[in-house]
C-alpha positions in Angstrom: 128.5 166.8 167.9 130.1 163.7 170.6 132.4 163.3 167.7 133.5 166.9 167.4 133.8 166.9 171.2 136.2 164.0 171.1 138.5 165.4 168.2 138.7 168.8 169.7 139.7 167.1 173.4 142.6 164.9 171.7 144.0 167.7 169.9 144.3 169.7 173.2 146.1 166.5 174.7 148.5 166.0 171.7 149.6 169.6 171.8 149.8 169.4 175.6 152.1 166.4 175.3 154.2 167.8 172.3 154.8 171.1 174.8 155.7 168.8 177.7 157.8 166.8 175.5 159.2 170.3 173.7 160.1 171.6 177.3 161.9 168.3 178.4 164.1 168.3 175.4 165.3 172.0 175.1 168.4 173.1 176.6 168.6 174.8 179.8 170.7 177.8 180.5 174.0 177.6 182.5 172.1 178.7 185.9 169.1 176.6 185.5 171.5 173.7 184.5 173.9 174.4 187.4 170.5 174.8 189.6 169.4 171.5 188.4 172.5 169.6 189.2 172.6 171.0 192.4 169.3 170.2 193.3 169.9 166.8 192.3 172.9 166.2 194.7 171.0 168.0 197.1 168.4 165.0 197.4 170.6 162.3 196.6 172.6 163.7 200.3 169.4 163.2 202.0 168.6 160.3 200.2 171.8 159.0 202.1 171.0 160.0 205.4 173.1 162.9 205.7 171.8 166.6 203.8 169.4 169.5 205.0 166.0 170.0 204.6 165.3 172.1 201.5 163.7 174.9 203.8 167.2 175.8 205.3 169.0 175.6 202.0 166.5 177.8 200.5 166.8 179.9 203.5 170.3 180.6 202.8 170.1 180.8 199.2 167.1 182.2 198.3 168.1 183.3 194.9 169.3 179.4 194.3 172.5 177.7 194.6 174.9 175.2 193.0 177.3 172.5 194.0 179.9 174.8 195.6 177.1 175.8 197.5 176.4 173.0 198.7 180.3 171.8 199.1 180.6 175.1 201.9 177.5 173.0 204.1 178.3 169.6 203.1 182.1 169.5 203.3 183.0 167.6 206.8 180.4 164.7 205.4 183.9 163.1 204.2 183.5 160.3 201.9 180.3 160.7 201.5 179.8 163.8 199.9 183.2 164.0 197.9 182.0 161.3 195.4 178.7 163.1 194.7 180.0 166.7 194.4 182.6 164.9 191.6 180.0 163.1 190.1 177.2 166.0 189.2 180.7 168.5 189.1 181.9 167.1 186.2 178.9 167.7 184.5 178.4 171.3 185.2 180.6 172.0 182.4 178.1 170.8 179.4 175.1 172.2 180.2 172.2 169.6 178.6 168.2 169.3 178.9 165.3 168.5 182.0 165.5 164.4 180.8 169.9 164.6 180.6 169.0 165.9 184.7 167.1 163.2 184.7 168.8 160.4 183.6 171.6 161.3 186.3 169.5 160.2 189.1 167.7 157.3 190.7 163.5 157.3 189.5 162.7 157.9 193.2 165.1 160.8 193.9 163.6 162.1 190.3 159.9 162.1 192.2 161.5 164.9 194.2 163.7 166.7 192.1 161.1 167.4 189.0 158.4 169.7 191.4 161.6 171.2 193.3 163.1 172.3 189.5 160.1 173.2 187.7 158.9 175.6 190.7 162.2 177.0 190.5 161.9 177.6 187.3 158.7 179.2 187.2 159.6 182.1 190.0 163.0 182.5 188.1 162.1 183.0 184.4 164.7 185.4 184.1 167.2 182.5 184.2 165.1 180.6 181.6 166.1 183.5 179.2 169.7 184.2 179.9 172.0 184.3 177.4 175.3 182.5 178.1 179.2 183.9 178.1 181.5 183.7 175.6 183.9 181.2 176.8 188.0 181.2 175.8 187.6 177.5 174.3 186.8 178.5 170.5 188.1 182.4 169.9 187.4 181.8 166.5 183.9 181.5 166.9 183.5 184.5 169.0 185.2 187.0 167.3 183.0 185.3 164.2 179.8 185.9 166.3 180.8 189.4 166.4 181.7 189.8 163.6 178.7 188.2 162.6 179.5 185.4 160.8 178.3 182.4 161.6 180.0 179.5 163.0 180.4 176.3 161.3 178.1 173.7 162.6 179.6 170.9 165.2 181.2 167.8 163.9 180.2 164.5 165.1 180.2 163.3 168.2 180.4 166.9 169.3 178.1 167.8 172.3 176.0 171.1 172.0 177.5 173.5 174.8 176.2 176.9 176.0 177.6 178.5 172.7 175.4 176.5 170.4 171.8 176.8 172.0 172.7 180.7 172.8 172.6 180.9 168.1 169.9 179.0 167.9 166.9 181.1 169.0 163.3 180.2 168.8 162.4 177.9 166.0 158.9 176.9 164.7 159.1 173.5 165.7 159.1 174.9 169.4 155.8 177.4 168.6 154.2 174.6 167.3 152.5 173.3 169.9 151.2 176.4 171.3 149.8 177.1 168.4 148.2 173.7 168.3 146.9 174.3 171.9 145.3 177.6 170.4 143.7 175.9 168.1 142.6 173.1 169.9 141.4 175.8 172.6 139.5 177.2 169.6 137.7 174.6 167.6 136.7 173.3 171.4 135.6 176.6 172.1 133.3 176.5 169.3 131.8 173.3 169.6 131.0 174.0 172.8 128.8 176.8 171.8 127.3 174.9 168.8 126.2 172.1 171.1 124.9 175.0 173.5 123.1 176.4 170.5 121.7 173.2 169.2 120.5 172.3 172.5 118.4 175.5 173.1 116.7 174.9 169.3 115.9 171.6 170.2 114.2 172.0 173.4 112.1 175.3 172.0 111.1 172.5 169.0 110.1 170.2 171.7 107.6 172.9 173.8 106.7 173.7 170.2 105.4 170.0 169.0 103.9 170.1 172.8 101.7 172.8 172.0 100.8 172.0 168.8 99.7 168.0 170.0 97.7 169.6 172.8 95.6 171.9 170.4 95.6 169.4 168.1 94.4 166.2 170.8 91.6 169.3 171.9 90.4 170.2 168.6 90.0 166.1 167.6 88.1 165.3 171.5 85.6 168.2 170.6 85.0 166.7 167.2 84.7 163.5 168.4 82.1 165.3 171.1 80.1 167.3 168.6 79.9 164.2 166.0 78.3 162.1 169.1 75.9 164.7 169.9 75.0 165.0 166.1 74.5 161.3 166.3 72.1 161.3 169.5 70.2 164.2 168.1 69.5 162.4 164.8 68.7 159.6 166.6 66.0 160.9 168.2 64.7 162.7 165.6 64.3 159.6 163.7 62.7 157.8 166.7 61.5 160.3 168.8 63.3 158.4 172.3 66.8 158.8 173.1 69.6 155.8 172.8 69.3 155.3 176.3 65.6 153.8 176.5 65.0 150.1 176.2 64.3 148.6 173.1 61.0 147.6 173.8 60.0 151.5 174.5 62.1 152.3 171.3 59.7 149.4 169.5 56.2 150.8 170.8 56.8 154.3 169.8 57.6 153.2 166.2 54.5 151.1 166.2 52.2 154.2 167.7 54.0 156.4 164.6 53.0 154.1 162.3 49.9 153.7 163.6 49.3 157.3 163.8 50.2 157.7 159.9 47.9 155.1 158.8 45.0 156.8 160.7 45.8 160.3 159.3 45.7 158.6 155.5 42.3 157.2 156.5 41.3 160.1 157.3 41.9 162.3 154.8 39.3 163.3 152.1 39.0 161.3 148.7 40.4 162.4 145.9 37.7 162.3 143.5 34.6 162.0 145.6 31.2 161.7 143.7 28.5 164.6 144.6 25.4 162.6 143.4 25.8 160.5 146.7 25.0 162.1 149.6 25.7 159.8 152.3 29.8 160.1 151.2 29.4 163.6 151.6 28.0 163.6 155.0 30.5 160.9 155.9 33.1 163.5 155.0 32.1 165.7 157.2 31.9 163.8 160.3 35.4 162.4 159.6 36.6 165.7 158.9 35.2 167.3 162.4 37.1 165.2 165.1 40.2 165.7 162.7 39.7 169.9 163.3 39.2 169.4 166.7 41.7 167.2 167.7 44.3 170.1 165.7 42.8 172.6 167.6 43.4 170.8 170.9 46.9 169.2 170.2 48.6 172.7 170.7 47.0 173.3 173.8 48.2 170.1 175.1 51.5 171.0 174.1 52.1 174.6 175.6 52.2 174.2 179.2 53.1 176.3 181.7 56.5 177.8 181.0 59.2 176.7 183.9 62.8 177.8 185.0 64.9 174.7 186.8 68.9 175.6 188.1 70.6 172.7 187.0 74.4 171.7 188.4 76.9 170.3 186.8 76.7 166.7 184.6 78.0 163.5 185.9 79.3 160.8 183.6 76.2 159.5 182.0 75.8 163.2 180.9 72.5 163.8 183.7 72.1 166.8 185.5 73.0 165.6 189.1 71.0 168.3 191.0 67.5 170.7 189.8 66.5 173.1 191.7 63.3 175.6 191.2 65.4 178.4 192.4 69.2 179.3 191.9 71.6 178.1 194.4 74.8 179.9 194.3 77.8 177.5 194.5 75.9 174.5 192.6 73.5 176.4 190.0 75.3 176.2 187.0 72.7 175.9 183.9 69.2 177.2 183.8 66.6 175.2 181.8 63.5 176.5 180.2 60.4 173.9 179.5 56.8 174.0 178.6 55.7 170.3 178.9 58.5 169.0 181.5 59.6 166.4 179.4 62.1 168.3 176.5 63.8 171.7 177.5 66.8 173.6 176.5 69.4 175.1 179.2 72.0 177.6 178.8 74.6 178.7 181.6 73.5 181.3 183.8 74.4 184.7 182.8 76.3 186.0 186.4 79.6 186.8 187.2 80.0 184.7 190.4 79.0 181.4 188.3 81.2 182.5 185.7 83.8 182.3 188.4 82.6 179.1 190.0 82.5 177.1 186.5 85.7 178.6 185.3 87.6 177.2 188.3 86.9 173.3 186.6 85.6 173.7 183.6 86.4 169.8 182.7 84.0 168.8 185.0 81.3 172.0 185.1 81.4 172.8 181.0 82.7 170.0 178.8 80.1 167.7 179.6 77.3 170.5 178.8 78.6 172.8 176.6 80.7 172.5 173.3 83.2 175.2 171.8 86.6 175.9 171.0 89.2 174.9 172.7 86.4 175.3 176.1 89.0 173.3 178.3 91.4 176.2 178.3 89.5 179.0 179.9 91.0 182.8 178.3 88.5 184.6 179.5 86.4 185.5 182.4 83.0 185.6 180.8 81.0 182.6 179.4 78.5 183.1 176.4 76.1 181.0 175.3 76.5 181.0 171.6 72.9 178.4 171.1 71.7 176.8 174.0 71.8 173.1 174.6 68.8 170.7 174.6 67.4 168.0 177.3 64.9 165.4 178.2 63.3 164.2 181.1 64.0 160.4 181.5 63.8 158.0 184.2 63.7 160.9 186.6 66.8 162.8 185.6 67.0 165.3 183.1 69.6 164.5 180.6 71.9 166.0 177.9 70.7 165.5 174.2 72.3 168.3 172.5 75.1 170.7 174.0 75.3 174.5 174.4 77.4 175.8 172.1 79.5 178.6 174.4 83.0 181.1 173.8 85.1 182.9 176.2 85.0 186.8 176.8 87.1 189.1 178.8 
């Protein structure tokens, strides 16, 4: 697209140059030409110390003026005027182009004459399109004009004159580089709004990929989060103590399982057990009664007294920093159930003003609790608790094994 940029630029400079250079070497009409020449004495006179200011001439001749002009103001000069009205009058007679003007005065009186001249030509176009008169030197050629015939071109060394340019016209040569400037206006034209175009695409793609590596970086963090809570909760299944005891706990309560299994085996009746002998039946039985009664009295152990704690929101190491036997608006977040006060399973409060209150950070109130989609981005104003969460008691804080599984509603 630079590239494009670049070409289309250069050809609007070469057509600008070809029309400069088109507009220096065409001919000017008699009255421009006799303008030009008598601008150009004009500022050599002051250029010598002795002509007006271009405000007075213009004040007398607002419609321009020529040499004999000038020769009525600049007359009792002497000397000093007579050899420049000579030199630019003997060229009034062959009209020629801006550069012949040119070449007839110094670079520095050429500074001044070229704005002067152009400006005059640009608030008198109507001189830029006059059409010369005939003049008595060639008859022949006039009466073939009218006739319309057309003359013979000029022989060498002969110097176009009015007569010439006036049968010339327009050529294509002239037209060319407007049309170049056209084009070149054009193709720029349209670049422009291809790179406008390509620039509005690109930064929609960008938002696009934006949105996409957010949801994306989301949906890998919650994987990441639900395979580590798999993990912990298979971990304890397997050992029965979370990751975050010491190994020495972690060691005894393996042993007691063990232990535990080799009693209940021991226990357990024999297969084949012969009737004739009494004493192995009697045995049975009193192995067999503690076993029923310590069944009986396990789940009574067990089932406890069923309590409600408030919990607020996790901190880093995934514990519940504050519990609470009754809710405590602006902290309670979570309530937890439990029976034994050791393993319990919490949910988030079912109100509207913690709704509120958790949805104003859910990074730090929800993420560390609760799993779901795309939970970081609240689009909704209610929480549900798809399946609640699970916790343990340990070391005096109750701590996340399992989270909540929650959506957005409303």
């Amino acid at each position: 697209m630079k590239r494009i940029t670049i070409i289309m630029a250069a050809i609007v400079c070469l057509a600008i140059s070809a029309m400069a250079q088109q507009n220096a070497d065409q001919p000017l009409s008699p009255s421009l030409w006799k303008q030009g020449l008598a601008t150009c004495a004009h500022y050599t006179a002051c250029d010598r110390r002795f002509g007006k200011k271009i405000e007075e001439i213009k004040a007398q001749y607002p419609q321009g003026y020529t040499l004999d002009d000038l020769n009525k103001i600049y007359n009792g000069n002497g000397r000093k005027w007579e050899k420049i009205y000579k030199e630019f009058k003997d060229e009034e007679g062959k009209p020629g182009t801006i550069n012949d003007l040119k070449g007839l005065v110094t670079p520095q009186i050429w500074k001044l004459v070229e704005p002067e001249f152009q400006a005059f030509i640009t608030d008198h176009p109507e001189f830029a399109n006059e059409v010369p008169e005939a003049t008595t030197d060639n008859p022949e050629a006039v009466q073939e004009e009218a006739d319309g015939v057309m003359p013979p071109p000029p022989g060498k060394g002969h110097r176009h004159g009015p007569h010439d340019r006036a049968l010339k016209g327009p050529s294509c040569a002239a037209n060319l580089p407007l049309w170049l400037g056209i084009l070149g206006s054009l193709l720029g034209l349209c670049a422009l709004l291809t790179a406008l175009s390509n620039r509005g695409k690109l930064k929609e793609m960008q938002r696009t990929f934006a949105r996409e590596l957010d949801r994306t970086n989301a949906n890998l963090q919650e994987f990441s989060t639900d395979a580590a809570n798999e993990m912990k909760a298979l971990s304890i299944r397997l050992t029965g103590k979370t990751p975050r005891k010491p190994v020495e706990e972690t060691v005894e309560a393996v042993a007691e399982s063990v232990e535990e299994a080799v009693e209940e085996i021991a226990e357990e009746p024999v297969p084949e057990p012969e009737p004739e002998v009494e004493p192995e039946v009697e045995v049975e039985e009193e192995v067999v009664a503690p076993v029923e009664e310590e069944v009986e009295e396990e789940p009574v152990e067990e089932e406890g007294e069923l309590v409600n704690l408030f919990m607020s929101k996790p901190d880093e190491n995934d514990d519940f920093t504050r519990v609470s036997e009754e809710f405590e608006p602006g902290n309670s977040i979570y309530v937890l159930t439990t029976f034994d006060g050791k393993h319990g399973k919490f949910e988030v409060i079912d109100k509207p003003e913690v709704h509120r209150f958790a949805l104003m950070m859910p990074a730090e109130n929800l993420i560390r609790a609760c799993s779901g989609n795309a939970i970081q981005i609240p689009n909704g104003s209610r929480i549900v608790t798809d399946r609640a969460g699970e916790a343990e008691f340990v070391d005096g804080k109750w701590h996340v094994v399992v989270k909540a599984i929650i959506h957005y509603e409303g």
